[in-house]
C-alpha positions as CSV (number, residue, x, y, z in Angstrom):
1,X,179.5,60.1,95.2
2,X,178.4,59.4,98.9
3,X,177.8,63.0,99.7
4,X,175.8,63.3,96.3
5,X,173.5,60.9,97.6
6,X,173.4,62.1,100.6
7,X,172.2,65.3,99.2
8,X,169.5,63.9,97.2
9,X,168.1,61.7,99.8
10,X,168.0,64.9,101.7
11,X,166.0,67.2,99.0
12,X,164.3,64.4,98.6
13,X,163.0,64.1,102.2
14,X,162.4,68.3,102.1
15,X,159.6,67.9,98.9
16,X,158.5,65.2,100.7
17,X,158.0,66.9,104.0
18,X,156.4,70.1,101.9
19,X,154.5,67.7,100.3
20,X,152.4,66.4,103.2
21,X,151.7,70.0,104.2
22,X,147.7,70.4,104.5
23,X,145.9,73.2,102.3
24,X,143.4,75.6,104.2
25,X,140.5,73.7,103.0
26,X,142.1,70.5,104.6
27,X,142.4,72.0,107.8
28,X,139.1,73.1,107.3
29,X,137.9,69.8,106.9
30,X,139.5,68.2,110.0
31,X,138.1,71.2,112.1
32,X,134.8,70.4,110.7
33,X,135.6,66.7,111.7
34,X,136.2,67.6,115.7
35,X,139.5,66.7,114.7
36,X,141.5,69.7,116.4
37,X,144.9,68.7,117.3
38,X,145.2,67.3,114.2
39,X,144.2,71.0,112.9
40,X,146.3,73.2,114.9
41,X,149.9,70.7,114.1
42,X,148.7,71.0,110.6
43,X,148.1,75.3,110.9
44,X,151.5,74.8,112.7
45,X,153.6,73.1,110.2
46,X,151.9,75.4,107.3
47,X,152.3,78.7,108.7
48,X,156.0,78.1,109.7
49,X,156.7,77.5,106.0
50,X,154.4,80.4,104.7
51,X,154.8,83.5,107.6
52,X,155.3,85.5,104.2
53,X,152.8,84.4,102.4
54,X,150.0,87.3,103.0
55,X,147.3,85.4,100.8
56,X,147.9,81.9,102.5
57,X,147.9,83.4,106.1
58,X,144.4,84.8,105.0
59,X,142.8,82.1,103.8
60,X,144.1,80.1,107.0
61,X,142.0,82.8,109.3
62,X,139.1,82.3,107.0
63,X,138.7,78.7,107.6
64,X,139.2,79.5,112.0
65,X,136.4,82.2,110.7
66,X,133.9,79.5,109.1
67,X,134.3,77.5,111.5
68,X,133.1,80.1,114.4
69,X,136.7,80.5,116.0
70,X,136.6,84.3,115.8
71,X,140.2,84.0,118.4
72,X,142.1,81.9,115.8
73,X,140.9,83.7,113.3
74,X,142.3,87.3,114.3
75,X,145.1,85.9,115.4
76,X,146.6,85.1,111.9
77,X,144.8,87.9,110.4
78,X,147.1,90.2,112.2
79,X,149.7,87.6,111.6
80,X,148.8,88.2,107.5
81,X,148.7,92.1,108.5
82,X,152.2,92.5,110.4
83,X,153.3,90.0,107.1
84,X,151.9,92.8,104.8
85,X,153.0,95.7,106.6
86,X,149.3,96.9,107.2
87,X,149.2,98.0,103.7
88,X,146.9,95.6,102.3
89,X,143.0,96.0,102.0
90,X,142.2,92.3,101.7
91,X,143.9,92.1,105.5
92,X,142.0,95.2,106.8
93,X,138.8,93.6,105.4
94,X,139.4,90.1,106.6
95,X,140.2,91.9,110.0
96,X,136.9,93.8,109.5
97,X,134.7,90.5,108.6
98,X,136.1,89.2,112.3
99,X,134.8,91.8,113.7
100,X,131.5,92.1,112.3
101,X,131.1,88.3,113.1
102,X,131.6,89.2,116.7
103,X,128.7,91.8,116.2
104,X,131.5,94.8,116.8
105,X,130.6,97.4,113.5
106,X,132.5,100.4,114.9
107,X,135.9,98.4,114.9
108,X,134.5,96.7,111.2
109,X,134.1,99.5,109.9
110,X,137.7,101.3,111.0
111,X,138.9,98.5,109.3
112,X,136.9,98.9,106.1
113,X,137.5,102.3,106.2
114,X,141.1,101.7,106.4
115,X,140.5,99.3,103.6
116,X,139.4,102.0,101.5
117,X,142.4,104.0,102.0
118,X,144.7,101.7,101.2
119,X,143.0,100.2,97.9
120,X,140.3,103.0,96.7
121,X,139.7,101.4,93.6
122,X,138.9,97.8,95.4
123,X,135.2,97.6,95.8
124,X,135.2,95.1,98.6
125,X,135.8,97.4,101.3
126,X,133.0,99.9,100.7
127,X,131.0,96.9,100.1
128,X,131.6,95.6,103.1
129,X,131.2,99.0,104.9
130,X,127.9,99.4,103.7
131,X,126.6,96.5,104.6
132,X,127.5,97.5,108.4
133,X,125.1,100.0,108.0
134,X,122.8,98.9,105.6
135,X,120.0,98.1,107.9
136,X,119.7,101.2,110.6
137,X,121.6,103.4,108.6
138,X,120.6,103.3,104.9
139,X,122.1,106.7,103.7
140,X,125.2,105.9,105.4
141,X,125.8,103.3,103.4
142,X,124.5,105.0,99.9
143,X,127.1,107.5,100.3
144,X,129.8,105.4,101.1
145,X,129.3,103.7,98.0
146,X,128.9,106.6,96.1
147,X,131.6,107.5,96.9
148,X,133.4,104.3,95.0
149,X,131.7,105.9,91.9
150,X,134.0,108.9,92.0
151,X,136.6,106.3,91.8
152,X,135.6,103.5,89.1
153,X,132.7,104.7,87.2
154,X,133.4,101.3,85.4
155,X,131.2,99.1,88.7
156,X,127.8,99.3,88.4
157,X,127.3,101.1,91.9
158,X,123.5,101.4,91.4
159,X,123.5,97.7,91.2
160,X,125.5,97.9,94.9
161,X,123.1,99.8,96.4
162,X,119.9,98.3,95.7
163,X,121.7,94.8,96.7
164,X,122.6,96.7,100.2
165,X,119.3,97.9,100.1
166,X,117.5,94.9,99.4
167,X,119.3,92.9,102.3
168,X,118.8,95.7,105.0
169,X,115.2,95.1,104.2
170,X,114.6,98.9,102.7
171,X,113.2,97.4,100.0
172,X,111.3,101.1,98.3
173,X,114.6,102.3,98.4
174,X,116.3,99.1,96.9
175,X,113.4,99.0,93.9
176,X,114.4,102.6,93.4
177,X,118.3,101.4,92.2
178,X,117.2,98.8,90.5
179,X,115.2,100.3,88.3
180,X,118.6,102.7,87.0
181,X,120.1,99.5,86.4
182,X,120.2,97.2,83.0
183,X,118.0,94.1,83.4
184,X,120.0,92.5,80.8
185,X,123.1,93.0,83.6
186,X,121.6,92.0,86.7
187,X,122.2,88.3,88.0
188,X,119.3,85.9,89.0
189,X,119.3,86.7,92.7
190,X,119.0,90.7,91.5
191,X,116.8,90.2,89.0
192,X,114.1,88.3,92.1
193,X,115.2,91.0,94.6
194,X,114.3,93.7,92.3
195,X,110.5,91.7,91.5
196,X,110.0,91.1,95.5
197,X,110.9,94.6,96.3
198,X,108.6,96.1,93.2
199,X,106.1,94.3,94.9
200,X,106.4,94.3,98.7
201,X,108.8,98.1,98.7
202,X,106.5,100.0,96.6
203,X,103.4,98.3,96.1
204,X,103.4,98.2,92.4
205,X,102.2,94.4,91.3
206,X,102.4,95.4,87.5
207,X,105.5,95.7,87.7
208,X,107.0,93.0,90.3
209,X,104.9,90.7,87.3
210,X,107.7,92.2,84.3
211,X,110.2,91.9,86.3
212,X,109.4,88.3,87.5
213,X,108.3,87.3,83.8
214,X,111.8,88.9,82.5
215,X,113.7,86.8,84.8
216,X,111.4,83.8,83.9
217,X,112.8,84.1,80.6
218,X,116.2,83.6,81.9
219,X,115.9,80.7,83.8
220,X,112.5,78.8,83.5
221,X,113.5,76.3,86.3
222,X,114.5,78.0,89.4
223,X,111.3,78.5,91.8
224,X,111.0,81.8,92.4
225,X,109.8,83.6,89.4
226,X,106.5,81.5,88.8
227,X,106.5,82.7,92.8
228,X,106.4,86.0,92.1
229,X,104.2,85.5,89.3
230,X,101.5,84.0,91.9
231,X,102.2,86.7,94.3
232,X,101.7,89.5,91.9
233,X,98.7,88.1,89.9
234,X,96.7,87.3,92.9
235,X,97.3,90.6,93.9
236,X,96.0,92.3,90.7
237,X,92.9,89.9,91.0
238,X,93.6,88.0,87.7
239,X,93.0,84.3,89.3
240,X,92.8,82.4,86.1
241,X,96.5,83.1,85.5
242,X,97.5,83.2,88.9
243,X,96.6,79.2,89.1
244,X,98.3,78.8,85.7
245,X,101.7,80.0,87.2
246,X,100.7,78.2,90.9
247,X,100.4,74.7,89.0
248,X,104.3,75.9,87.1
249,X,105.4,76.8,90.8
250,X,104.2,73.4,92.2
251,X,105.8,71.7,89.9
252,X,109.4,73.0,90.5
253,X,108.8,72.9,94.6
254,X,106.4,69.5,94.7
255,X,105.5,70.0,98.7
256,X,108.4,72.0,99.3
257,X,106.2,75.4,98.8
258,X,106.7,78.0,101.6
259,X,104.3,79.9,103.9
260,X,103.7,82.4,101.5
261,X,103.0,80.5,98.2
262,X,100.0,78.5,100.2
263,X,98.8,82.0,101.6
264,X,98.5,83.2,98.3
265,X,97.9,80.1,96.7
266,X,94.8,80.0,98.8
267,X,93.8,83.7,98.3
268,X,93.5,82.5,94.4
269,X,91.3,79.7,95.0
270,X,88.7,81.5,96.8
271,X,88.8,84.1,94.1
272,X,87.8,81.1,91.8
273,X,85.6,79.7,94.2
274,X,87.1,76.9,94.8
275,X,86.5,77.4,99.0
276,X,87.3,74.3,100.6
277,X,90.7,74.0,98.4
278,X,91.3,77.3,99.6
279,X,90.7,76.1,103.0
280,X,93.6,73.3,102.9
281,X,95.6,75.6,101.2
282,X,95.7,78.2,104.3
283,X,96.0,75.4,106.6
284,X,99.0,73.8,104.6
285,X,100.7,77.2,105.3
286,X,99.7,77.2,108.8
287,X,101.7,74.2,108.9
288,X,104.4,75.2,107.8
289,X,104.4,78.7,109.6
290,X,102.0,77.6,113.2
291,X,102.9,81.2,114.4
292,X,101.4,82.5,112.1
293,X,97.8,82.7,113.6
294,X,96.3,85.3,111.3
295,X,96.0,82.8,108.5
296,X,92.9,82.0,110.6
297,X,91.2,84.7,110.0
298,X,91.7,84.0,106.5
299,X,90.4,80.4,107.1
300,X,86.7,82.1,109.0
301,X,86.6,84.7,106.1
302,X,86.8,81.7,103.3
303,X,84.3,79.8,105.9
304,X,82.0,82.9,105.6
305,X,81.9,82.8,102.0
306,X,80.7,79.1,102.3
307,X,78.0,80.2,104.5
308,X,79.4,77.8,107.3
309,X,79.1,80.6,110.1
310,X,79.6,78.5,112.6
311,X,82.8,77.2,111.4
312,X,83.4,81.1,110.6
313,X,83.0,82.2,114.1
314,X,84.5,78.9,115.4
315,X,87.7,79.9,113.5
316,X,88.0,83.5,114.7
317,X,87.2,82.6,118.3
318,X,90.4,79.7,117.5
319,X,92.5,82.7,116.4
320,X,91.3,84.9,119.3
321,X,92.4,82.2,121.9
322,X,95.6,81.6,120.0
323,X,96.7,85.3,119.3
324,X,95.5,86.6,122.9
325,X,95.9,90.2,123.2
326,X,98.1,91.2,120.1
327,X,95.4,89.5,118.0
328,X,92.6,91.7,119.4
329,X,92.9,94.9,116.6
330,X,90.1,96.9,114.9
331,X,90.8,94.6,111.6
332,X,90.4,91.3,113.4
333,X,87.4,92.5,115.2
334,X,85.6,93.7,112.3
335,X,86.2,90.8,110.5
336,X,84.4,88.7,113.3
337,X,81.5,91.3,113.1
338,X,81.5,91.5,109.2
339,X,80.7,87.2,109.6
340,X,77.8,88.2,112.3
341,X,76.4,90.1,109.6
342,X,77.0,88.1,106.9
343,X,75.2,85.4,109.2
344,X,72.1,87.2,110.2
345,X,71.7,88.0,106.5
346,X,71.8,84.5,105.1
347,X,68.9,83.8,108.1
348,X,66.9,86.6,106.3
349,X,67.7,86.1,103.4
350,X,66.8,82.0,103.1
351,X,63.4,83.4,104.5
352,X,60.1,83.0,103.0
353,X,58.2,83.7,106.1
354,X,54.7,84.9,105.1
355,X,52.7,85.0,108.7
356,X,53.3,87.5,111.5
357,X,54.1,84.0,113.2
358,X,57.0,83.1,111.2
359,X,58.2,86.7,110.7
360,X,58.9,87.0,114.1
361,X,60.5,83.8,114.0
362,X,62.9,84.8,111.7
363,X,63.1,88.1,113.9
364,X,63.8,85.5,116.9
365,X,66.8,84.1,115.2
366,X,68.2,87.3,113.6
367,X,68.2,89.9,116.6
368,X,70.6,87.8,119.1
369,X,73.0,87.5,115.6
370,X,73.2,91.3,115.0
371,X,74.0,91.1,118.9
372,X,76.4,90.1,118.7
373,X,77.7,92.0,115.7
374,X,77.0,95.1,117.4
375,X,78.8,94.0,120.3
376,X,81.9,93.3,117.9
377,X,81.8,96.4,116.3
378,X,81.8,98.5,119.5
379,X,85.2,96.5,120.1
380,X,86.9,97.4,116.8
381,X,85.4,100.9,117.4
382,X,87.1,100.7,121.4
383,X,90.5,99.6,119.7
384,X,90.5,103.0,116.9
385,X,88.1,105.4,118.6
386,X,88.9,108.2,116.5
387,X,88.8,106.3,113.0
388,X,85.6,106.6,111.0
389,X,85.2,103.3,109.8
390,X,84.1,101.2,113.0
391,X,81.2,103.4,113.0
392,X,80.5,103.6,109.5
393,X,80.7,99.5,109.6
394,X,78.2,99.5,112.0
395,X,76.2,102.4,111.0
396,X,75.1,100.3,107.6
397,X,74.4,97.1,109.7
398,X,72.0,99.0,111.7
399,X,70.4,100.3,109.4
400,X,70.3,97.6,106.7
401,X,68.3,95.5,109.7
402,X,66.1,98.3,110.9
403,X,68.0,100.1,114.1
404,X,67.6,103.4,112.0
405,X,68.0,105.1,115.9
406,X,71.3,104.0,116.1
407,X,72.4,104.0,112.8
408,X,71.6,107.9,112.9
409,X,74.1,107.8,115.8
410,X,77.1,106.2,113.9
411,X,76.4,108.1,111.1
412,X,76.9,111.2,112.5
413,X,80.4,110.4,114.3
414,X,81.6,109.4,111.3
415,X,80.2,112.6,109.4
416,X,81.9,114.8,112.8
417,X,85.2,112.6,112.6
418,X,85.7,113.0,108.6
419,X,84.0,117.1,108.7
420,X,87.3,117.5,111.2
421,X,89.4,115.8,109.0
422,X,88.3,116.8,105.5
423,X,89.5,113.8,104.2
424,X,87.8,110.5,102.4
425,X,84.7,113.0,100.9
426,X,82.8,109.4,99.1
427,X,82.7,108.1,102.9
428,X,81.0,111.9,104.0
429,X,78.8,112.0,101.0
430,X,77.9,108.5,101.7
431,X,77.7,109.4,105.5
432,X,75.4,112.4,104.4
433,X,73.0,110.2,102.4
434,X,72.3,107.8,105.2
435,X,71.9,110.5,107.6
436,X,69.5,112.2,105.1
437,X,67.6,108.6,105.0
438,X,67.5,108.1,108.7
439,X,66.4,111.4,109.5
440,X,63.2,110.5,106.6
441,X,63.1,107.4,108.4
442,X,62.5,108.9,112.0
443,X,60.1,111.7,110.1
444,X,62.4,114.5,110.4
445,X,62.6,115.3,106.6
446,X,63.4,118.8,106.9
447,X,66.6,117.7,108.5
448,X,66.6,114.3,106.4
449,X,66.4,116.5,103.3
450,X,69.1,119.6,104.6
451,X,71.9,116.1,104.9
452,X,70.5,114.9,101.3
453,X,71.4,118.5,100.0
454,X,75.0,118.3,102.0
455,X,75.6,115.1,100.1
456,X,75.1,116.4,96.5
457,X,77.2,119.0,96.8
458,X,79.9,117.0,97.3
């Protein structure tokens, strides 16, 4: 009877031992804590029970992974490989997610590959082969998961691709397998990535605006369909129902909009003419993104709509001293020009000058204005010498305020530049009619009316 006891006091004390051993998600815990002698008894005392156990030893080397200690971690995933005899593919794959973590894709993807071979018909390996290459070497990673295709027509491979597509940031090519695929199949996060790559891959807005209104349909409370929504309607000009959407989108995210939404947000309330919201709008997304200068330019444009020129060119000369030289392109430069012009206009324009007197006052206050335009123009023009459009910009600024001289000038580089090119034939014919105008102008109609014929026959 005493031995009997004996014998259950000692079983007994054996559960009771197996039963204080941690899990993996313990340990993971106490690692997470700083507590790391407390970890590495409690790896200890489990692994000495389990040095069998191929799916435990794993899921140990994935907490060590998590929690950044890539050593730890490869050390029991080739404890969980020499436990499988190197013929499992969830080993080789663990062993290849180490290594990709330590930024090393030729040894992640031997063990992918080797994956493969062991398992073909598991899709995690080529998964996670292609997604070594997915970003600098897009039809690497196609074929590889093609190739699981061959092997289980049953996994929606196009659905693969556009995913590895979409998060190596090829996102034409990514729109492209997405559109083979079912909607009706696709999860959320596929269902957005398809909308933002329609969009921003290939351009099309129509279509980012289905997809986004599909997914809407699903799941009317997660943020980023009325997002695409905004993003697409602003960019097909329909403003009424791009606020409708923004107000829907506002209300999910309260201020926790991104850069983006305010950009666009912003873009929309100008179209409305609702400026000086516009205005806060921008600035909200500056904000939220300060490096992201260029929303100034945005900012002077909505300023130049208000007429506030000053503020305009205030703006652009903020963004100027903020972007230095990366900011100083032929777009940024002809905006700034664009506002001179716009300026010197409004000056004529709010004239009623009826006197030589006042005309030349008006003259007085216009001509250092178109200076400075000029003067702007010739930088854009400096930055893309050999692109037409500097000189056709400036061309119709000299001659709307009388420089017919110099507008002949431009004119006639951008009807040499576009003759060479024989592209863009409206800008030529257009080219063609001002030079036929100038030439009138400077009382050379023979040759005005010869550029006047040249523009017909286009």
């Amino acid at each position: 009877m005493k031995k009997l006891t004996m014998f259950f006091a000692l079983a007994m004390a054996v559960c009771y031992c197996h039963a204080q051993l941690a899990t993996p998600a313990q340990i993971g815990e106490m690692l997470k804590s700083g507590k790391q002698q407390e970890a590495i008894k409690a790896v200890t005392q489990l692994y000495k029970k389990n040095k069998k156990d191929v799916n435990l030893i794993c899921d140990i080397s994935r907490v060590f992974l998590t929690n950044d200690d890539t050593e730890s971690a490869m050390d029991f995933a080739l404890k969980a490989d020499a436990a499988a005899k190197s013929k499992s593919a969830k080993v080789h794959c663990l062993i290849g997610d180490i290594w990709y973590t330590k930024d090393e894709g030729g040894n992640a993807t031997q063990e992918y590959a080797q994956a493969i071979t062991v398992d073909p018909n598991d899709t995690i390996g080529y998964v996670r082969y292609a997604n070594v290459y997915k970003d600098k070497f897009p039809d690497e990673a196609i074929a590889k998961l093609n190739e699981l295709k061959a092997v289980r027509p049953d996994v929606d491979v196009d659905k693969l691709i556009a995913r590895a597509m979409y998060n190596g940031h090829h996102e034409k090519e990514a729109a492209k397998y997405y559109a083979k695929c079912d909607m009706n199949t696709l999860a959320i996060d596929d269902i957005s990535s398809y909308a933002f790559a329609a969009l921003f891959g290939i351009g099309d807005a129509n279509k980012a605006l289905e997809i986004a209104q599909f997914g809407a349909s699903k799941n009317s409370q997660v943020a980023v369909f009325p997002r695409i929504q905004l993003y697409s309607l602003a960019s097909l000009g329909k403003n009424e129902e791009a606020l409708e959407v923004a107000k829907k989108l506002f209300d999910i995210v309260g201020d926790g909009g991104n850069m983006l939404d305010y950009q666009f947000y912003g873009g929309v309330l100008n179209g409305v003419n609702r400026n000086e919201e516009a205005i806060a709008a921008f600035r909200k997304a500056m904000e939220i993104s300060p490096e992201r200068t260029d929303i100034l330019t945005k900012i002077a444009a909505t300023y130049s709509l208000m007429k506030d020129f000053d503020n305009a060119t205030k703006t652009m000369d903020e963004y100027f001293a903020k972007a230095g030289e990366a900011g100083q392109t032929f777009d940024n430069y002809s905006t700034l020009a664009d506002i001179y012009v716009a300026k010197a206009r409004a000056i004529s324009d709010a004239s009623t000058a009826e006197t030589e007197t006042e005309q030349n006052e008006v003259k007085a206050a216009v001509e250092p204005v178109m200076a400075q335009a000029f003067a702007t123009y010739d930088k854009a023009i400096a930055k893309k010498p050999h692109y037409f459009l500097g000189y056709y910009n400036k061309g119709v600024a000299q001659y709307a305020f009388g420089n017919i001289e110099g507008a002949k000038e431009s004119f006639s580089k951008v009807a040499e530049i576009l003759e060479a090119e024989g592209t863009n034939k409206s800008y030529l014919k257009a080219a063609y009619t001002y030079l036929g105008n100038c030439y009138i102008k400077l009382e050379d109609t023979e040759t005005g009316k010869a550029f006047q014929e040249k523009a017909a026959a286009i």
